[in-house]
C-alpha positions in Angstrom: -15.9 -16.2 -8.1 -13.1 -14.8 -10.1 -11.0 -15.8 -13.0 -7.5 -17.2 -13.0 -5.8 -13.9 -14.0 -7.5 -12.3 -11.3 -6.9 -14.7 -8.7 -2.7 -14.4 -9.9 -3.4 -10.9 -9.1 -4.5 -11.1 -5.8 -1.7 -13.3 -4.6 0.6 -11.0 -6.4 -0.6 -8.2 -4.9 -0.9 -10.1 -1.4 2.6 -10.8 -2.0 4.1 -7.6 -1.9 1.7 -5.9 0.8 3.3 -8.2 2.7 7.4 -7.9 1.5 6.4 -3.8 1.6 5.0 -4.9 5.3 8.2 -6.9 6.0 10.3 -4.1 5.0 8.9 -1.6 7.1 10.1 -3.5 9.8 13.1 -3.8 8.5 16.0 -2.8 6.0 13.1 0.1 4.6 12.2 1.4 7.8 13.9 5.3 7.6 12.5 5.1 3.6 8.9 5.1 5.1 9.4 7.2 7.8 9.8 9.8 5.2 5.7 9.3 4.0 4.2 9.9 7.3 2.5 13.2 7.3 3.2 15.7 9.9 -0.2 15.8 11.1 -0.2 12.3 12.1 -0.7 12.8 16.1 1.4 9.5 16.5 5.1 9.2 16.8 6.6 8.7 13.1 8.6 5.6 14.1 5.8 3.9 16.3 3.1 4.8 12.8 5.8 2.7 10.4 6.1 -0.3 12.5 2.3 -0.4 12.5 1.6 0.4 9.0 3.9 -2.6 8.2 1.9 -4.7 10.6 -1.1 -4.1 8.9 0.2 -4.5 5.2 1.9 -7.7 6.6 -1.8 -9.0 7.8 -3.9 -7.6 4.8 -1.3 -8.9 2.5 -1.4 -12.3 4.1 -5.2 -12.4 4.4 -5.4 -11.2 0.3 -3.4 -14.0 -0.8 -4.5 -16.7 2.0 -8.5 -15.3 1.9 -10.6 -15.0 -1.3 -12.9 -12.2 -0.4 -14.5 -9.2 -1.7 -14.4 -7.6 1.7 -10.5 -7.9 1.6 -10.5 -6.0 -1.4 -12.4 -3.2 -0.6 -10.0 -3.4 3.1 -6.9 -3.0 0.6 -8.4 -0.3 -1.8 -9.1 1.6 1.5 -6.0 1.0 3.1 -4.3 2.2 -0.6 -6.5 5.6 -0.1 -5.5 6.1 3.3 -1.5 6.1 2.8 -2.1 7.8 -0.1 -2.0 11.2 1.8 1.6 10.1 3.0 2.9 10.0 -0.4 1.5 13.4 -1.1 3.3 14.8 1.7 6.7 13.3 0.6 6.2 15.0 -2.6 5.0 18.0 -1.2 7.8 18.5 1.8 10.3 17.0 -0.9 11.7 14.0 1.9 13.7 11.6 -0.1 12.8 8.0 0.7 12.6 4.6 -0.9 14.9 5.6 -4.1 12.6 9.0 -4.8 14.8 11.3 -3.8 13.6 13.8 -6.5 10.4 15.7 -6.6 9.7 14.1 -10.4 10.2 10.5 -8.7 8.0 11.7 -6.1 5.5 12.6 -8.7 5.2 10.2 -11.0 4.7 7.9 -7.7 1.1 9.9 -7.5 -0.7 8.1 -10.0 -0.1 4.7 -8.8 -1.9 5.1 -5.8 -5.6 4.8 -7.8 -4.0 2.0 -9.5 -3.1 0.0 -6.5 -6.8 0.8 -5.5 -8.1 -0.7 -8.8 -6.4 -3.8 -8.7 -7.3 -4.6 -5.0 -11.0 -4.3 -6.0 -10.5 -6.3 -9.7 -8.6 -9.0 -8.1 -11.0 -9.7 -5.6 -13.7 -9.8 -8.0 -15.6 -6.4 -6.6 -14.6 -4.2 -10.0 -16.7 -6.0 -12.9 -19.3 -7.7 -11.2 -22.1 -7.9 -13.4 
């Protein structure tokens, strides 16, 4: 069970997995291109239209599926991209308005807080 402001949080933050999904599909496709690492062994095109799949699906199953599984899907999901914004920063790829390395690092701290609010929307942070 969780409580109405974390319930609004979940479907908030289903909401835009799913835009963010939705736009790598679309009008933000290049902008993402410019997180996937280089050691990603797929081609960077083919690993953006999939990542937006997946944040389409897990942002659709957040707001549509109460679960506590979903949210420890999401917080992993939010730890496994991380590594792509750290390689925008680090190879200094402009993308998605940070087209300077302070943009790029202030992005870096956002990461464990997307990570935290998967897992205190879905009522697994707090649990008594």
């Amino acid at each position: 069970m969780t409580s109405t402001p974390q319930t609004a949080a979940r479907l908030l933050l289903g909401g835009v997995l799913a835009l963010a999904g939705v736009g790598h599909l679309t009008v933000a496709r290049e902008g993402f291109r410019a997180q996937v690492p280089d050691w990603v062994p797929f081609d960077v095109d083919t690993t953006v239209l999939a990542s937006g799949v997946v944040e389409i699906a897990l942002g659709s199953a957040l707001a549509l599926l109460p679960s506590r599984r979903l949210g420890i899907v999401a917080a992993g999901f939010f730890a496994a991209v991380f590594p792509g914004n750290i390689a925008q920063y680090r190879h200094h790829r402009d993308g998605l308005g940070l087209d300077t390395d302070r943009k790029r690092a202030v992005r870096l701290p956002f990461q464990p807080v997307l990570i935290a609010w998967a897992l205190w929307s879905t009522g697994v942070l707090g649990r008594r």
